[in-house]
N, C-alpha and C positions, 0 to 999 in steps of 0.2 A: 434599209435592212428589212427583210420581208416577216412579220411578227403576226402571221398569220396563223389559225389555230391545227395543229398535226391532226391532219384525218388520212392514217393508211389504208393503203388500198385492202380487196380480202385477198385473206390467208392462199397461197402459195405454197406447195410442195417445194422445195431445193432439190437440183438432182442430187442422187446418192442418199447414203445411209447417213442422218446426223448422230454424231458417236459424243452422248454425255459425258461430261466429265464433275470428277471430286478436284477443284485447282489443289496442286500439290505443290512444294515449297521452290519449284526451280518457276511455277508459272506466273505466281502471286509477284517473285524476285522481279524477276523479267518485266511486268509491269510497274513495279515500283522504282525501277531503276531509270524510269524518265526523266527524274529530276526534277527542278524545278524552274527553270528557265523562261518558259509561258504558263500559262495557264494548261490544267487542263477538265473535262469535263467527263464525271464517274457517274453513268446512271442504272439502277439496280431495278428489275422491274417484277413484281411477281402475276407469271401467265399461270400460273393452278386453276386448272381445268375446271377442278373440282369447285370452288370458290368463285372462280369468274370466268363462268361457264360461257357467257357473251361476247365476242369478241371487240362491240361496241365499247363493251363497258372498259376494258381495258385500255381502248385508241382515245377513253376519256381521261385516263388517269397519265398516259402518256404526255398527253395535251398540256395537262395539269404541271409534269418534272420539266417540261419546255419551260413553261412560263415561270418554274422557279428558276429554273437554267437562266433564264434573260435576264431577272430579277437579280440574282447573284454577280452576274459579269455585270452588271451596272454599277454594284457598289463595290470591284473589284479595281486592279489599274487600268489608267486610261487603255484604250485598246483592247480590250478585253474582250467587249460586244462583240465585235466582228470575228475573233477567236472562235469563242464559242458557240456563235452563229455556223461558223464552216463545222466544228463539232455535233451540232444536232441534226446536218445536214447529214452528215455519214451514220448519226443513228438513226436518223429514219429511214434512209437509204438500206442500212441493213437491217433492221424491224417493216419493213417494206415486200424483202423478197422474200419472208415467211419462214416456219419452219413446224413439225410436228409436238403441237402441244399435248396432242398425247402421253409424249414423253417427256417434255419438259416442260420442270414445274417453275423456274426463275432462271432467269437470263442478268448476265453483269455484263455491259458495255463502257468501254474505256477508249476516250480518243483526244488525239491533241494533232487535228488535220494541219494544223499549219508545217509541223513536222516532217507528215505524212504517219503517225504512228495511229492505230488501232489494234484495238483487241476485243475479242465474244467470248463469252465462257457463257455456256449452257447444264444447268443444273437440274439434275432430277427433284432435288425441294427448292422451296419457296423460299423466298430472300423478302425483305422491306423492300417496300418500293421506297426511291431516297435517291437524290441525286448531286452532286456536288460541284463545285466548278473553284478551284484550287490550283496554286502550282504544284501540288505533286497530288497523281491518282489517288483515290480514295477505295483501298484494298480492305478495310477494315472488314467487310461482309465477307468477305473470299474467305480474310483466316478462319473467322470461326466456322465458316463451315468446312474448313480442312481441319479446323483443330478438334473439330466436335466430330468429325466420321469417323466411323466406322465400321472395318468388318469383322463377322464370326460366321463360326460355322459351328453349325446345327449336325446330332449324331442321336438319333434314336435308334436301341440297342436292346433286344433280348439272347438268350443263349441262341438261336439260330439265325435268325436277321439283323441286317443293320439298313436305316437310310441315313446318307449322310449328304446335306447342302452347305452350299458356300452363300452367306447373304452380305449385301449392306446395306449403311442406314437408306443410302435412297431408293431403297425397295427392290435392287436390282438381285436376282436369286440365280444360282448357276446348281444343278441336280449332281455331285460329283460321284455317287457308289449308289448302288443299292444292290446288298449281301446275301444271299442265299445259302446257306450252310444247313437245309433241312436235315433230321435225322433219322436215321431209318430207324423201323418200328424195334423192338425185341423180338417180336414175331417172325421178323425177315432174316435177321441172322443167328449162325450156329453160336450163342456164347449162353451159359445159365446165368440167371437173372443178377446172382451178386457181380459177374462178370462185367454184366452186357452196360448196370446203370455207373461200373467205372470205364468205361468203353466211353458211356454220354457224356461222363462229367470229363474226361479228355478233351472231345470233341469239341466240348462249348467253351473248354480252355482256347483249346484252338483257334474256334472263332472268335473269341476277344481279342487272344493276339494279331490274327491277321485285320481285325479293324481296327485298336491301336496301330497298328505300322503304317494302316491307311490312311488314318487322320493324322500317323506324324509325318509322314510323307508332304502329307498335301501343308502342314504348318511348314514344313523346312520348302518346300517349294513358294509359295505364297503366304508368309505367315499373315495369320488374322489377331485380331485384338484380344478377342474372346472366342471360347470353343465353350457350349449347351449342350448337355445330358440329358436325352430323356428314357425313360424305361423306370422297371421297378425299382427298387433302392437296391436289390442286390447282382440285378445287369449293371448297373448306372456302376456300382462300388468293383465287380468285376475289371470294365474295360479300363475305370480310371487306373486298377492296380495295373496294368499292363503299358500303361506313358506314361513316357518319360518325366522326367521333371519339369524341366522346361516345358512342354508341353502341356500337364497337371497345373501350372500354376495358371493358364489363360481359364480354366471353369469357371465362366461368371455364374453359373447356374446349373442344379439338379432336380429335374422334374419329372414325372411321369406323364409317358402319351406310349399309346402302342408305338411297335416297330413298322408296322404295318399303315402306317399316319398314311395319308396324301403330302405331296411337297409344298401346299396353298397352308395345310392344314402346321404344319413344322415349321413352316418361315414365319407364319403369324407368333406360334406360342416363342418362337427366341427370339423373333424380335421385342415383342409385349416384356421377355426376359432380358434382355441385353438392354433397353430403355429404362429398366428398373436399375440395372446394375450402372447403368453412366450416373440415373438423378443419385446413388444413392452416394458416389463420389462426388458429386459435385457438392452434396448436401455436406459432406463428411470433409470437403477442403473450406468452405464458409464457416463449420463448425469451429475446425482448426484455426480458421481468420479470428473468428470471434474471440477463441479462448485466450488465443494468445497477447489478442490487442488488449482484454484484463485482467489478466492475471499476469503476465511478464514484463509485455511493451517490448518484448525480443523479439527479432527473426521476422517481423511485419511491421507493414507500412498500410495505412487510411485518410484515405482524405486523396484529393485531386494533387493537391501540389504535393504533398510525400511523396505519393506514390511517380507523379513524374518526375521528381529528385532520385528516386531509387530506380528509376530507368535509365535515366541519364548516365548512374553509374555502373549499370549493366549487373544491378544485384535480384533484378526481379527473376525467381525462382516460377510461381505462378501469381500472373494478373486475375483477377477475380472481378468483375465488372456488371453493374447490372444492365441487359437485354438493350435500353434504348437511352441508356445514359447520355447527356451530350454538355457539352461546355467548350467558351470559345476558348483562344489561348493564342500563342505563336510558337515557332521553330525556328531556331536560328538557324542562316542560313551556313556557317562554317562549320560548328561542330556538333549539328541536329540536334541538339536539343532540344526537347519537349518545354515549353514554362505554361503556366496555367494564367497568364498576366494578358488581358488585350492591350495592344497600343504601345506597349512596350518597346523601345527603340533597339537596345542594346542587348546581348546576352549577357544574365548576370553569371553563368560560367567562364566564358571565352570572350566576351564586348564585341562578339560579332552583331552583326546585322540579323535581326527579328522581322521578320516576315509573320501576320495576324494570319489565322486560321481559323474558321468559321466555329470547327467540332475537332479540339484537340485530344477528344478520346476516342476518334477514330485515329489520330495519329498512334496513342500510346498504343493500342490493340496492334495494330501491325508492326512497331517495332519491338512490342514481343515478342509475335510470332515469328519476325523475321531473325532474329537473336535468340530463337528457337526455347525461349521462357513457356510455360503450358500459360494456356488460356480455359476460363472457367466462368462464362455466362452464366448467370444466376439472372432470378425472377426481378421483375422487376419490384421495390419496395423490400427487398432481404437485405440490402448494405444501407438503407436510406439513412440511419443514424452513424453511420461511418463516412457519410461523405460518397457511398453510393460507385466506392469504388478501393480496393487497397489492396494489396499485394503481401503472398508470402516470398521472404526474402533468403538469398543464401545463408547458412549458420556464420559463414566466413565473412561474412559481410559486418561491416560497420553501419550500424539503424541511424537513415537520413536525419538530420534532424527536424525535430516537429511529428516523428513518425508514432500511428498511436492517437495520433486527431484526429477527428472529421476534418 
């Protein structure tokens, strides 16, 4: 077996246009429905330009998830080595024939060659670099960053103009309106002055409503997460009385910037505002973890093994987890369960067959996500007295028992 150290060749253009993607819930599926039969190997790389501007520095760190790759499949079943050896063979094969880092910030590579199965997903942000070698792929980084994107769109608004942009988190910006309903002067038409400024104040009615229709349009077309107001407070208060409700309720935010912004200059201020509005939910469902783990012990679960008892039973509402959490555990191989136990032979659900897994809280993260539970990354050291991991639970739910520990 050749355990020689990965030095790619340089960088390669691909013919055609490589088209980033946010993995969404049918592609994460797709690779997780390999099963568990062989082994297989998940490795997550981060190429950010911006941070590892060298592309030496990167073919180092590559070098580096090989040699935990070898390292893994040796303490893995017999057989393995050579599994996984044909698996680094197809990632470097395709980290080999290049691609524009310009645009992409982290790359997830998924392969199990003996099958013939692979997979690439290319990302506009940055992933850990982290690699796994497992019987079933290791999707854990995919969720959260499907579970954490998103889009809005951005609407800067006075009585006469409007710009309005479509963004998401990973930077990508599309220019959808920019409105011109200039007014002509009092000077230029026949009306006397009480006339003419109910004449303006129609007009600017006007224009609010035909940019609400625009922005609900483009919401019932493509809806986004969140829709940002900027303009005076009484443009801003204007266009919001003119949408809908449905619509009114995505405002993460009201700020002032002219109508007249640049589009560089509008993607930065909702994004800076749409990043306030995720931390300030994320802060406000820990909040909720907290309160409730002391003052009730209802509706949440803390701690590693709670919280993957209340998976098991398909009560987790939102998993809440800190950023680089990890612990070994197993899954049983009949009725997937999660246990937080190494070594363990038997499932203590089902007495099926336990299969050990290196990090079983990449397992629980995906089958949240995949059981369509929210998921809610937090910093690392904000759950560290709870066991650094716990779940809000359905109200309908019966609380696991032990839930409410670290």
């Amino acid at each position: 077996m050749d355990h020689r150290p990965c030095y790619l060749g340089n960088r390669r253009a691909q013919d055609g246009t490589v088209t980033m993607t946010i993995p969404d819930h049918s592609v994460i599926r797709r690779i997780a429905s390999w099963g568990a039969d062989t082994v297989a190997t998940s490795l997550y790389l981060d190429v950010d330009g911006l941070r590892h501007p060298r592309w030496p520095d990167v073919v180092q760190r590559v070098d580096h998830l090989f040699r935990s790759a070898r390292q893994q499949a040796r303490l893995t079943t017999s057989g393995s080595e050579a599994e996984v050896e044909a698996d680094l063979v197809e990632i470097h094969a395709w980290l080999d024939r290049g691609f524009d880092r310009s645009a992409t910030r982290g790359v997830a590579l998924f392969s199990r060659a003996g099958e013939g199965l692979f997979e690439s997903i290319q990302l506009r942000m940055p992933v850990r670099d982290q690699v796994v070698v497992d019987p079933e792929p290791d999707v854990a980084q995919l969720c959260v960053v499907a579970a954490t994107s998103w889009s809005a769109i951005a609407v800067a608004v006075d009585k006469e103009r409007s710009h309005v942009v479509r963004l998401e988190r990973d930077g990508e910006a599309d220019e959808l309106d920019v409105l011109d309903d200039t007014m002509p002067r009092s000077v230029d038409v026949d009306i006397e002055l009480g006339g003419f400024e109910r004449h303006e104040a129609e007009l600017a009615r006007e224009h609010f409503r035909r940019v609400a229709h625009g922005v609900s349009a483009e919401m019932a077309r493509q809806p986004a997460r969140y829709l940002v107001l900027f303009g005076t407070e009484g443009s801003v208060a204007q266009l919001e009385a003119y949408l809908p409700p449905n619509v009114a309720e995505r405002v993460a935010a009201r700020k002032s910037l002219p109508s007249d912004a640049g589009t560089k200059e509008l993607v930065a201020a909702a994004q800076e505002s749409v990043e306030s509005a995720q931390q300030e939910r994320r802060s406000a469902v820990l909040a909720t973890l907290r309160e409730r783990a002391v003052t009730t012990g209802t509706s949440v679960v803390t701690g590693l093994d709670s919280t993957l008892s209340a998976l098991g039973s398909e009560q987790v509402a939102t998993l809440i987890v800190e950023r680089t959490f990890e612990a070994p555990g197993g899954r049983c191989e009949d009725c997937r369960v999660l246990v937080g136990v190494v070594g363990a032979r038997r499932c203590p659900r089902c007495g099926g067959r336990l299969h050990d897994t290196a990090n079983v809280v990449d397992g629980a993260i995906a089958d949240a996500f995949l059981r369509h539970s929210a998921l809610a990354p937090v910093d690392d050291g904000s759950l560290h007295d709870l066991g650094c991991i716990g779940a809000l639970v359905h109200r309908w739910a019966t609380t696991p028992r032990g839930a409410g520990g670290a």
